[in-house]
ChimeraX commands (.cxc) that place a marker at each C-alpha (Angstrom):
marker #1 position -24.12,-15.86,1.99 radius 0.5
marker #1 position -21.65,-16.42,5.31 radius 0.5
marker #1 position -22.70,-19.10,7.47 radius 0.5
marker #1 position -22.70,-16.21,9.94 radius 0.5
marker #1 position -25.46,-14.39,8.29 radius 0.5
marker #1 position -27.57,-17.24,9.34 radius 0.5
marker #1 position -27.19,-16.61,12.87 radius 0.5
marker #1 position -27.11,-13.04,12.98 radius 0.5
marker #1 position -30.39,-11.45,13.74 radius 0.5
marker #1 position -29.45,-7.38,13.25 radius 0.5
marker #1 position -26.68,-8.01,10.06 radius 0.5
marker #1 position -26.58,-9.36,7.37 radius 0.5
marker #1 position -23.17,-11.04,6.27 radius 0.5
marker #1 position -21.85,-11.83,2.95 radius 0.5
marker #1 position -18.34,-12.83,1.10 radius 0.5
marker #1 position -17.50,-12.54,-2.08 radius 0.5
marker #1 position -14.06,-12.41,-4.18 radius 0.5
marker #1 position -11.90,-12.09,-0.86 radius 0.5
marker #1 position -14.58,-9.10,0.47 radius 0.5
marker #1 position -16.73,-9.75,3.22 radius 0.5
marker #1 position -19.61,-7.28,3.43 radius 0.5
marker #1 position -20.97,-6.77,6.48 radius 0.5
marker #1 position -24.20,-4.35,6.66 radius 0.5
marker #1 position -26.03,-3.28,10.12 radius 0.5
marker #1 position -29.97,-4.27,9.11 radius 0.5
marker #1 position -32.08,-1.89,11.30 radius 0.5
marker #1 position -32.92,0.67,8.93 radius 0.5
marker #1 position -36.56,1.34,10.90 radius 0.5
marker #1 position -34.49,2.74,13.86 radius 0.5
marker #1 position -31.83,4.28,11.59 radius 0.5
marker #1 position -29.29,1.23,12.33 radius 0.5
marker #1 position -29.20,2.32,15.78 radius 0.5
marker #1 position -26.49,-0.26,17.92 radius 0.5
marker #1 position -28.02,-1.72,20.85 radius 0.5
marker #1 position -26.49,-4.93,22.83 radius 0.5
marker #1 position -28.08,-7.99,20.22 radius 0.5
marker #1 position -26.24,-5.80,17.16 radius 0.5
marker #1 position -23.04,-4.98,19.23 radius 0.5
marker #1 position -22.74,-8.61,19.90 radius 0.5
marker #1 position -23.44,-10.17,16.09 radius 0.5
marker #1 position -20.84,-6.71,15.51 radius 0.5
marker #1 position -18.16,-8.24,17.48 radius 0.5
marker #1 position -19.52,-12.32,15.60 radius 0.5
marker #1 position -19.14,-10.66,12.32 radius 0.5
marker #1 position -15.76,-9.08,12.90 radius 0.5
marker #1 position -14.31,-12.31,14.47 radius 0.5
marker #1 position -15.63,-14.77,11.43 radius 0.5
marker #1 position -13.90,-12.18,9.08 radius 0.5
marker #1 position -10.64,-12.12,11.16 radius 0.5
marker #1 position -10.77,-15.92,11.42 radius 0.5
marker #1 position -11.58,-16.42,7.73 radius 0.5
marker #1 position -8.35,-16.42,5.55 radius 0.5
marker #1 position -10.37,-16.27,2.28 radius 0.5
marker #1 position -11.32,-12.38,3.67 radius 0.5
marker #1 position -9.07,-10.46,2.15 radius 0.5
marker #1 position -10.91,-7.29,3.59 radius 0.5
marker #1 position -14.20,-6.11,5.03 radius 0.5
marker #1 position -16.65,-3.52,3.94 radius 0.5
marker #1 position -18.96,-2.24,6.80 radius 0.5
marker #1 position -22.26,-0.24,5.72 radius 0.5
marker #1 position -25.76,0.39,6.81 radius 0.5
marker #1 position -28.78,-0.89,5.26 radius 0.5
marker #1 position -31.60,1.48,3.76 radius 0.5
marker #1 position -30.16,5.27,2.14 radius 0.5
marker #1 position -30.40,7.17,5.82 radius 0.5
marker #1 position -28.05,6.09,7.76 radius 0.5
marker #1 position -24.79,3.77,8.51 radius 0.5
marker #1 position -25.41,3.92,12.57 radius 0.5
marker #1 position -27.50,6.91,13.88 radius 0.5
marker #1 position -25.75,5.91,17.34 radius 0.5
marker #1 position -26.64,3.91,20.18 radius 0.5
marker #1 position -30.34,3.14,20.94 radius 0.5
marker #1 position -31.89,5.36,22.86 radius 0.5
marker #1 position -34.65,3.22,24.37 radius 0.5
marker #1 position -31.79,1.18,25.72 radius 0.5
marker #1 position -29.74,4.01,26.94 radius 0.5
marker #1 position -32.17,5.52,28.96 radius 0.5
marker #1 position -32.44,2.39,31.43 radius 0.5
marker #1 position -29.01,1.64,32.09 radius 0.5
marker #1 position -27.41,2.37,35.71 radius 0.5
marker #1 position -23.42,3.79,36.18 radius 0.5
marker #1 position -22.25,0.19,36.27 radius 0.5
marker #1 position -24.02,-1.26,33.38 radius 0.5
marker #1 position -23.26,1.99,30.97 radius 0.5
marker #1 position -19.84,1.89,32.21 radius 0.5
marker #1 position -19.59,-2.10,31.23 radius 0.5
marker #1 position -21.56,-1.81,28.02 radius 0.5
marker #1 position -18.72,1.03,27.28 radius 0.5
marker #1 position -15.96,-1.36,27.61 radius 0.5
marker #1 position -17.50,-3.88,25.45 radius 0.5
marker #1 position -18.41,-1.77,22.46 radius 0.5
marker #1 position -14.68,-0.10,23.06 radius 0.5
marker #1 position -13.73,-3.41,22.61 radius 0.5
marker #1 position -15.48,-4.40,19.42 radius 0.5
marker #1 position -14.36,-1.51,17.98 radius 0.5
marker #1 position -10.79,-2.33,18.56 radius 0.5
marker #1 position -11.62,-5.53,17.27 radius 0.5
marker #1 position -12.57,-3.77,14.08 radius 0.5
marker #1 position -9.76,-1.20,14.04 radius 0.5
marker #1 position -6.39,-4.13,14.62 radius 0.5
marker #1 position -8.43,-6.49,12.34 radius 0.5
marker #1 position -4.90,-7.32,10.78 radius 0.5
marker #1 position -7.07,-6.82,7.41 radius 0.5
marker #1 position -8.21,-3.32,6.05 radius 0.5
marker #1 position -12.11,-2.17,6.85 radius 0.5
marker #1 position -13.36,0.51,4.89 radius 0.5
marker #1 position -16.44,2.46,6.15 radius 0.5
marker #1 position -18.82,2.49,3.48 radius 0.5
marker #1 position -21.18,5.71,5.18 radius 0.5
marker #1 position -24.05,5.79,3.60 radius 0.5
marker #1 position -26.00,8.48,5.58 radius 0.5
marker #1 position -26.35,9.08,9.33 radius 0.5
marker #1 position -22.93,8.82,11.49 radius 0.5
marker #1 position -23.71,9.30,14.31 radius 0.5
marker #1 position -22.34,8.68,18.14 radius 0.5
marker #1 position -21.17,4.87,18.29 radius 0.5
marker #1 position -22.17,5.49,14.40 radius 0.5
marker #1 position -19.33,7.87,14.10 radius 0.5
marker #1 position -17.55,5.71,16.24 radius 0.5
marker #1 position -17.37,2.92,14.22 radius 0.5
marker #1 position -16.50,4.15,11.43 radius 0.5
marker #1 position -13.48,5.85,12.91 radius 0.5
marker #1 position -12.09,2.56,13.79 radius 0.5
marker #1 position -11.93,1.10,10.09 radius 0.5
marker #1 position -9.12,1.93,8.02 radius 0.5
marker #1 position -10.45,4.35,5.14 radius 0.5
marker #1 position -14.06,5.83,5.43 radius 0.5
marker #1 position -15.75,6.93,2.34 radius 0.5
marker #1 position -18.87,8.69,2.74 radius 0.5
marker #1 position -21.98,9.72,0.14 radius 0.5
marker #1 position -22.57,13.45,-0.67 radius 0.5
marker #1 position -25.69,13.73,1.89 radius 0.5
marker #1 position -23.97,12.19,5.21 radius 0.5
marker #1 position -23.81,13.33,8.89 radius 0.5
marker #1 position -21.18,13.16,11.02 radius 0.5
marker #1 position -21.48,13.65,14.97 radius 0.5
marker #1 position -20.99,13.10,18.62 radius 0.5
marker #1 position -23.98,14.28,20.34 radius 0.5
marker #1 position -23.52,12.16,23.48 radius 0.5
marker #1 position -23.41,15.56,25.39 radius 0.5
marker #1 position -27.11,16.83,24.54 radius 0.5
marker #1 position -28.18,13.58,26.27 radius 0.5
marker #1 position -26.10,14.09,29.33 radius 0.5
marker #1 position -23.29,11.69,28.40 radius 0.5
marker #1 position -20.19,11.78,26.90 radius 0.5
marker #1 position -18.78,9.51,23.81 radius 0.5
marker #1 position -18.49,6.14,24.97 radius 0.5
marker #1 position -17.29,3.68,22.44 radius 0.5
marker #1 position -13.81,5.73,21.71 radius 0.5
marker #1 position -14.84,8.96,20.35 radius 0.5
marker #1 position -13.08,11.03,22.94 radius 0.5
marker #1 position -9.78,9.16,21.99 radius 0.5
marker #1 position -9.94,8.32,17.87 radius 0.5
marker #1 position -11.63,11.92,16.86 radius 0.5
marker #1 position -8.62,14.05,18.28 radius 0.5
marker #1 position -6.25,11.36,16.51 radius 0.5
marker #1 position -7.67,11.78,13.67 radius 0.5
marker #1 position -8.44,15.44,13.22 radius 0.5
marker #1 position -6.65,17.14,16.25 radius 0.5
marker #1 position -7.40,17.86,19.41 radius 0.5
marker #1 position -9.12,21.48,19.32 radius 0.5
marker #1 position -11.53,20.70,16.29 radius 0.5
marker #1 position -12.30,17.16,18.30 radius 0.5
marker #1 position -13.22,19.33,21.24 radius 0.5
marker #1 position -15.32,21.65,19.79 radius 0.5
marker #1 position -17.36,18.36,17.80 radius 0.5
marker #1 position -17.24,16.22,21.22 radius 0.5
marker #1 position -18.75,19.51,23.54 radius 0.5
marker #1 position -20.89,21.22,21.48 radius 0.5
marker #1 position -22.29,18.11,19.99 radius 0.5
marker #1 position -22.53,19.36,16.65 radius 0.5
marker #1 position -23.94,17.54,13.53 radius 0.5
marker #1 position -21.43,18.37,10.50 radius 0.5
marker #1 position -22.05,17.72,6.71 radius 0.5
marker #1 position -20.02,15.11,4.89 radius 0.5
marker #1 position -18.29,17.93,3.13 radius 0.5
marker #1 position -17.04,19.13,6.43 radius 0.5
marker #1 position -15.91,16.10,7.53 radius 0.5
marker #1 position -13.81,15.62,4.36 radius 0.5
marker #1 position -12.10,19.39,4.95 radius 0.5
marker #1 position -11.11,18.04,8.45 radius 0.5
marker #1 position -9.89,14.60,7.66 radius 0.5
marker #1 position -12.35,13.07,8.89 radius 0.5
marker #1 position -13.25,11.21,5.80 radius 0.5
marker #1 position -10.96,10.24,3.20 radius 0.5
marker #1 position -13.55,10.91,0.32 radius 0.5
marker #1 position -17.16,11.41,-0.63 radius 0.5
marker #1 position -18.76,10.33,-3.23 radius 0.5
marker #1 position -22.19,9.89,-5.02 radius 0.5
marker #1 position -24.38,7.23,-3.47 radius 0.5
marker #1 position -24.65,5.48,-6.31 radius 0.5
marker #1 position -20.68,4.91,-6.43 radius 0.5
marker #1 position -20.12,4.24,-2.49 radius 0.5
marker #1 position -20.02,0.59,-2.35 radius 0.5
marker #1 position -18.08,-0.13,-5.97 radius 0.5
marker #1 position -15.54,2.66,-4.28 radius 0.5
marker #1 position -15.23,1.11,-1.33 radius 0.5
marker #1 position -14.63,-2.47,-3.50 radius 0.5
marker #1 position -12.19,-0.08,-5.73 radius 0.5
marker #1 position -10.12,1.27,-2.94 radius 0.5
marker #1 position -9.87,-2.72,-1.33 radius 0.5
marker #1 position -9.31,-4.63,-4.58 radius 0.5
marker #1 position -6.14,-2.03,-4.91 radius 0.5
marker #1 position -4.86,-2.54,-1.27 radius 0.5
marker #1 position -5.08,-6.64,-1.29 radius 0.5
marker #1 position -3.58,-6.66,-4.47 radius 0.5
marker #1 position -0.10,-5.79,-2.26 radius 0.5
marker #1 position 1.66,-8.73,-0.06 radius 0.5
marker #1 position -0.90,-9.74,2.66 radius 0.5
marker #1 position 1.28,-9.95,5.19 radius 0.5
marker #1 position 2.80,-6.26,4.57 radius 0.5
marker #1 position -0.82,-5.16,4.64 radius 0.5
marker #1 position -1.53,-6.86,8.02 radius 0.5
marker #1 position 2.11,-5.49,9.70 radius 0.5
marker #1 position 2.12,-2.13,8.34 radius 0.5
marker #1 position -1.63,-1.90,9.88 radius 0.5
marker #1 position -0.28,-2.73,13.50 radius 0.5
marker #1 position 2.92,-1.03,13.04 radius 0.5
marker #1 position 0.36,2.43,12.20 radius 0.5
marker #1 position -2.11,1.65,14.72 radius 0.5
marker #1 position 0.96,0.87,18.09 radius 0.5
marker #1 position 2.84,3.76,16.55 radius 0.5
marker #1 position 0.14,6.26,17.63 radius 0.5
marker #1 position 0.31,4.86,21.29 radius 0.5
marker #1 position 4.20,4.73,22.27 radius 0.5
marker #1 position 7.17,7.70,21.08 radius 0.5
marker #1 position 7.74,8.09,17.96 radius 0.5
marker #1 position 11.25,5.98,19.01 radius 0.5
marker #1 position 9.81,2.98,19.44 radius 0.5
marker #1 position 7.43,3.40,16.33 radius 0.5
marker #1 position 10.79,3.44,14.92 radius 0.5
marker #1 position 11.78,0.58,16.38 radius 0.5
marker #1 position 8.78,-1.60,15.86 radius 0.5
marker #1 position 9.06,-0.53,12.22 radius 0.5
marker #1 position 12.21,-1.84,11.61 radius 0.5
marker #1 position 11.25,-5.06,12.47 radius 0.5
marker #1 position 8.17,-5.64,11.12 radius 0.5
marker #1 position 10.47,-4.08,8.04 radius 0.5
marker #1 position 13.14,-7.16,9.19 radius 0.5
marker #1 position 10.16,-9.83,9.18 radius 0.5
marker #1 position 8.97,-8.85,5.52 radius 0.5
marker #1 position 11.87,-9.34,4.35 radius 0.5
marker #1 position 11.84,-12.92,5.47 radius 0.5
marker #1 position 8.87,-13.87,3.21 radius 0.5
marker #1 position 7.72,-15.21,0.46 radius 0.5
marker #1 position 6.18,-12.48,-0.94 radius 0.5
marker #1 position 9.14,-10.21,-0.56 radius 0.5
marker #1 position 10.98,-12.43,-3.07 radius 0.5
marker #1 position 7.99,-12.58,-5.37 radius 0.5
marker #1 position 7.65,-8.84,-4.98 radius 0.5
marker #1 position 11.14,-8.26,-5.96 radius 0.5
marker #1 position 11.66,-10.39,-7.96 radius 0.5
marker #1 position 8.23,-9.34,-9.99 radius 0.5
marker #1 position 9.51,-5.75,-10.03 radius 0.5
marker #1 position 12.74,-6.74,-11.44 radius 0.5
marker #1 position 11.43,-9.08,-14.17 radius 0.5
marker #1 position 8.48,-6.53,-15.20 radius 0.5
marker #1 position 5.81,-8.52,-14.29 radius 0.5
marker #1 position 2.47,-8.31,-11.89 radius 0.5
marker #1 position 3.54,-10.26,-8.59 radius 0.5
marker #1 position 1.67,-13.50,-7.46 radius 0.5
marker #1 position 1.24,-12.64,-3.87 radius 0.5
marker #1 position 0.20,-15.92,-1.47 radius 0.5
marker #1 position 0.71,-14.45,2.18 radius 0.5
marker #1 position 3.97,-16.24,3.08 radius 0.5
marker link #1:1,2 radius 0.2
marker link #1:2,3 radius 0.2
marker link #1:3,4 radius 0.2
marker link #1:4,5 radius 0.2
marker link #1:5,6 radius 0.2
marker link #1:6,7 radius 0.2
marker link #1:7,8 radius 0.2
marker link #1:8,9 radius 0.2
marker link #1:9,10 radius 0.2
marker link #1:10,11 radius 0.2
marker link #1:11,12 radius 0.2
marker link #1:12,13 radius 0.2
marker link #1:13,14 radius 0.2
marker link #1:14,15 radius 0.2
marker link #1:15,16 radius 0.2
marker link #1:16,17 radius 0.2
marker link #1:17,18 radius 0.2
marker link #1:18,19 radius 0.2
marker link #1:19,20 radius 0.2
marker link #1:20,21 radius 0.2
marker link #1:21,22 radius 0.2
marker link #1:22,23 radius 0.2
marker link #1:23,24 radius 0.2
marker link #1:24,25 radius 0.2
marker link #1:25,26 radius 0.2
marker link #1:26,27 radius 0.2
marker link #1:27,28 radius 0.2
marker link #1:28,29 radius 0.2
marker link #1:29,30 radius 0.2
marker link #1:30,31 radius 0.2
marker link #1:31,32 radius 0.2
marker link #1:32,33 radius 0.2
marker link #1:33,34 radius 0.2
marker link #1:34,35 radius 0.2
marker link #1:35,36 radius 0.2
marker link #1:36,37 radius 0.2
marker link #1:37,38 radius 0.2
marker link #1:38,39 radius 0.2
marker link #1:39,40 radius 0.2
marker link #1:40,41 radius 0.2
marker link #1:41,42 radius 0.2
marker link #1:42,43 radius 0.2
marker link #1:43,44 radius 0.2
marker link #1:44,45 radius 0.2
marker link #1:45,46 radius 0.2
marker link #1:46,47 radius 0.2
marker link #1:47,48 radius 0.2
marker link #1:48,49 radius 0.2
marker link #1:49,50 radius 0.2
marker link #1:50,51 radius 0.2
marker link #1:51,52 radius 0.2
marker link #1:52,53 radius 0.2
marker link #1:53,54 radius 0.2
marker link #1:54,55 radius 0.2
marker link #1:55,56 radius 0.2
marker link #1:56,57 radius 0.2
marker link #1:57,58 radius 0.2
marker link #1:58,59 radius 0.2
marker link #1:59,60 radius 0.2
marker link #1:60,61 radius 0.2
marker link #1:61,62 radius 0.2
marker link #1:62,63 radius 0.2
marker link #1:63,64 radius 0.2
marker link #1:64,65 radius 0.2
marker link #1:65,66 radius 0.2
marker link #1:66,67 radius 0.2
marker link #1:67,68 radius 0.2
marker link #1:68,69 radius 0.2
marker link #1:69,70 radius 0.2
marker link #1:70,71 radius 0.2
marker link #1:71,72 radius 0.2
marker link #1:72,73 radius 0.2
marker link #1:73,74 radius 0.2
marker link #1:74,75 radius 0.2
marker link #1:75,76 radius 0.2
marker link #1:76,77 radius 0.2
marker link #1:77,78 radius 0.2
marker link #1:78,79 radius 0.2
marker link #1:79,80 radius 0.2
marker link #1:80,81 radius 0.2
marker link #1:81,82 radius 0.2
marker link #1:82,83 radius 0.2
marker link #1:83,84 radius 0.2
marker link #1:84,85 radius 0.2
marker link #1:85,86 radius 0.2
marker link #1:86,87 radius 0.2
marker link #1:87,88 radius 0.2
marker link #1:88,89 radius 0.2
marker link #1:89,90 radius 0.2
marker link #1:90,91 radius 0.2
marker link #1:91,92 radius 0.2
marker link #1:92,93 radius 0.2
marker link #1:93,94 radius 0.2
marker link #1:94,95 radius 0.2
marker link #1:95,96 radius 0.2
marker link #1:96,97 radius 0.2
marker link #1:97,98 radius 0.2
marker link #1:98,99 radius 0.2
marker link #1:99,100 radius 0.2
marker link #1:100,101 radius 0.2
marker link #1:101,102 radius 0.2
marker link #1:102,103 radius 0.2
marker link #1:103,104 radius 0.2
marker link #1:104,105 radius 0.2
marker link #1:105,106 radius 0.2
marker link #1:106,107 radius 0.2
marker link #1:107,108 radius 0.2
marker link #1:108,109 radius 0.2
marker link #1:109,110 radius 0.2
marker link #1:110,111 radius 0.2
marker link #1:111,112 radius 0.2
marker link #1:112,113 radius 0.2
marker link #1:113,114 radius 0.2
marker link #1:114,115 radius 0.2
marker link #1:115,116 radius 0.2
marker link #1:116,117 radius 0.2
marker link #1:117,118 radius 0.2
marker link #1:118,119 radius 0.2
marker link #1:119,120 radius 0.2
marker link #1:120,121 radius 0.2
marker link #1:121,122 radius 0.2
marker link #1:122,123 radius 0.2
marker link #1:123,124 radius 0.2
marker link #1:124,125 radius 0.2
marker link #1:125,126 radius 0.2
marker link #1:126,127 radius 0.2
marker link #1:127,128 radius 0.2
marker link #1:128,129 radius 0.2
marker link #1:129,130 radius 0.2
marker link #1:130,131 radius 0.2
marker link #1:131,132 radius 0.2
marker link #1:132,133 radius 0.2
marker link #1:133,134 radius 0.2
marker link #1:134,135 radius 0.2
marker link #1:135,136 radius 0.2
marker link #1:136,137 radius 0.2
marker link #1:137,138 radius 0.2
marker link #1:138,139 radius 0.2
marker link #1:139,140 radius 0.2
marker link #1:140,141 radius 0.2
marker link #1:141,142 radius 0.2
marker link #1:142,143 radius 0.2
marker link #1:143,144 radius 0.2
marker link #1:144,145 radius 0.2
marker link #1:145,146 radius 0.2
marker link #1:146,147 radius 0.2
marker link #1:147,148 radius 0.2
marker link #1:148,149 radius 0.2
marker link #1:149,150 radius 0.2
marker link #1:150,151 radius 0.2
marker link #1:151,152 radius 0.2
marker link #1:152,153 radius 0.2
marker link #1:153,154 radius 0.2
marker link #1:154,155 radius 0.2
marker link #1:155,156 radius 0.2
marker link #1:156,157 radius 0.2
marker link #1:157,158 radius 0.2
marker link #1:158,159 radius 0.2
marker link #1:159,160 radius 0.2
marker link #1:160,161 radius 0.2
marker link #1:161,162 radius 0.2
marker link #1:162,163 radius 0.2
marker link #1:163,164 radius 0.2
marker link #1:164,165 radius 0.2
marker link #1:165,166 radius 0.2
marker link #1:166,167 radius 0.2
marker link #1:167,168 radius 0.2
marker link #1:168,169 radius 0.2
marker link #1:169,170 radius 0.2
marker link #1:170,171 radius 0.2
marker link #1:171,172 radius 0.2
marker link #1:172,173 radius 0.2
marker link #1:173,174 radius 0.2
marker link #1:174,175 radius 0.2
marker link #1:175,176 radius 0.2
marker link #1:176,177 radius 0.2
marker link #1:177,178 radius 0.2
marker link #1:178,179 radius 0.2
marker link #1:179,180 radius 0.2
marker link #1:180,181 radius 0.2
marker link #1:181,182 radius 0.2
marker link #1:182,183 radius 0.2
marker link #1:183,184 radius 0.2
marker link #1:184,185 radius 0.2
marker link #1:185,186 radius 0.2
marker link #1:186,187 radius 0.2
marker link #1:187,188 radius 0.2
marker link #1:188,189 radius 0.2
marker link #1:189,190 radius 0.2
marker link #1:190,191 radius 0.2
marker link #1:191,192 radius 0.2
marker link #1:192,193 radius 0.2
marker link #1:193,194 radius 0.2
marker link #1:194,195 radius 0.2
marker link #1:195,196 radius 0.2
marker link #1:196,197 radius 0.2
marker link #1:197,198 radius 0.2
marker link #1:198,199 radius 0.2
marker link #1:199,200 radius 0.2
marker link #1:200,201 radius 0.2
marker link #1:201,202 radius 0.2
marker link #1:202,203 radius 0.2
marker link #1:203,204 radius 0.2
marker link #1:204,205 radius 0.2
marker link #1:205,206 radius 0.2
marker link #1:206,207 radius 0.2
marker link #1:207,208 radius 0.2
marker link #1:208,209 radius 0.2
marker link #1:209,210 radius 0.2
marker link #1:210,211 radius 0.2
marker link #1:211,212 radius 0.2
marker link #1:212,213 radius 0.2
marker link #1:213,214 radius 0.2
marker link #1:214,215 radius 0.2
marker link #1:215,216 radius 0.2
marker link #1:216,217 radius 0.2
marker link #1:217,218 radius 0.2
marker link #1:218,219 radius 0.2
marker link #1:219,220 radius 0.2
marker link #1:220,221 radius 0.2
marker link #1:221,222 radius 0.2
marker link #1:222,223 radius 0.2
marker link #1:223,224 radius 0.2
marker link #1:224,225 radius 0.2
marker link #1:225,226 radius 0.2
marker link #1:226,227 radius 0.2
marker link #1:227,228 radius 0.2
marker link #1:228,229 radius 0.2
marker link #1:229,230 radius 0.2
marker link #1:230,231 radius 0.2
marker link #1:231,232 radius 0.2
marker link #1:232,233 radius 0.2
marker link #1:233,234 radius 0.2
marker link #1:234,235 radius 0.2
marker link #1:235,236 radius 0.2
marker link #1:236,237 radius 0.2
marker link #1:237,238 radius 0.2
marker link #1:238,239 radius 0.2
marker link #1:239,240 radius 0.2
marker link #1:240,241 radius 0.2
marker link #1:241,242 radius 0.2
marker link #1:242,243 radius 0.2
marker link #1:243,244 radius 0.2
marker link #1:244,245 radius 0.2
marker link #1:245,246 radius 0.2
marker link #1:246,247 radius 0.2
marker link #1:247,248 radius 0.2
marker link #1:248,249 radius 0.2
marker link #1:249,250 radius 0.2
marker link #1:250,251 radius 0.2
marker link #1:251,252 radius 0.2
marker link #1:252,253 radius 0.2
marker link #1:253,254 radius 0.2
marker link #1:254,255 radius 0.2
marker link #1:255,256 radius 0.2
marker link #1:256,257 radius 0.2
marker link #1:257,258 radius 0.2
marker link #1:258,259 radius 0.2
marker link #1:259,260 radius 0.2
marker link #1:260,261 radius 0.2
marker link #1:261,262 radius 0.2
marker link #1:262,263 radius 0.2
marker link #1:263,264 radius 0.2
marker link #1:264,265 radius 0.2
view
């Protein structure tokens, strides 16, 4: 167990082999995000970033209904313009935490996503979801809109008309949908979602570290400037690569027909 986990009253934190697994633990109200679990969110997130044993993060929900079923209602209903429009920039900014980690996340959905639920998990790198999940940004049947960067990732991610119809109709959409739109980058059985999950990350930090952590920020900054300059800040993350360690090793490996020792330099 993390020494975070200790400290953390709404999830649960562990590490183990380079994977830190971090797992929202309010399964009575469907893993629903209010302030306490958007705070040990953002605790979580920065122990993993800080940590250089962490090769990678797995973020899941505890119980078999739901990752996050969205925010909590409760709280929602008692917030003013000024307080929902703060508590929007701060889970914005957790989520960005999550998203330019520098290490890959992979959404492990396990049932219910859901608002910030759906959210979330479009701010990790991969999202695998079980067979029976929900997808959805119902903000609008309670009179609000996507707060936590729905209205920005979703039409990113699956363009802007299907976003538009999900974000303004509100619409709850099977995991099978949500696969068809690229939404999701697989489902699977339950049974198989977390050793997936530890499949896909075992494969991607088996590759230079510091690769992984440029071509990550290179993918992410390209989305927000021309394509031009995603050209440009290609080329010399491409430039810095070639600097390291691990580009010798890598070559070098290639060359001599053997499985390269990457160490992040």
């Amino acid at each position: 167990m993390s020494a975070t986990g200790s400290t953390l009253q709404n999830i649960l934190c562990e590490k183990k082999g380079g994977i830190a697994y971090v797992t929202l633990n309010r399964p009575k109200v469907l893993n629903a995000l209010n302030t306490p679990t958007w705070m040990d969110l953002r605790t979580a997130f920065e122990d993993a970033r800080a940590d250089k044993s962490v090769r990678g993060v797995i973020l899941t929900g505890a119980g078999d209904k739901a990752f996050i079923a969205g925010a909590d209602i409760s709280e929602l209903a008692h917030v003013d313009a000024f307080e929902a429009e703060e508590s929007s920039r701060f889970g914005q900014a957790v989520l960005d935490l999550i998203e330019n980690l520098g290490k890959p996340v992979i959404a492990a959905i396990n049932g219910f996503a859901l608002g910030g639920g759906c959210e979330a998990a479009m701010a990790c790198t991969i999202r695998i979801a079980v067979e029976h999940a929900k997808f959805g940004q119902p903000e609008v049947k309670l009179g609000l809109l996507p707060g936590g960067g729905g209205t920005q990732r979703l039409p990113r991610l699956v363009g802007k008309g299907r976003a538009l119809q999900l974000i303004l109709s509100g619409e709850m959409i099977s995991a099978q949908e949500a696969y068809r739109i690229g939404l999701v980058n697989e489902v699977v059985p339950g049974a198989d979602l977390i050793g997936r999950a530890e499949a896909i990350l075992k494969q991607i930090t088996s590759n230079a570290p510091i690769a992984i952590k440029l071509a990550l920020d290179a993918a992410n900054k390209g989305l927000e400037t021309s394509q031009s300059e995603g050209f440009a800040l290609e080329a010399s993350y491409f430039g810095i690569c070639a600097a390291t360690e691990d580009k010798k090793e890598g070559t070098s490996a290639f060359l001599e027909k053997r499985a390269p020792q990457f160490h992040g330099r």
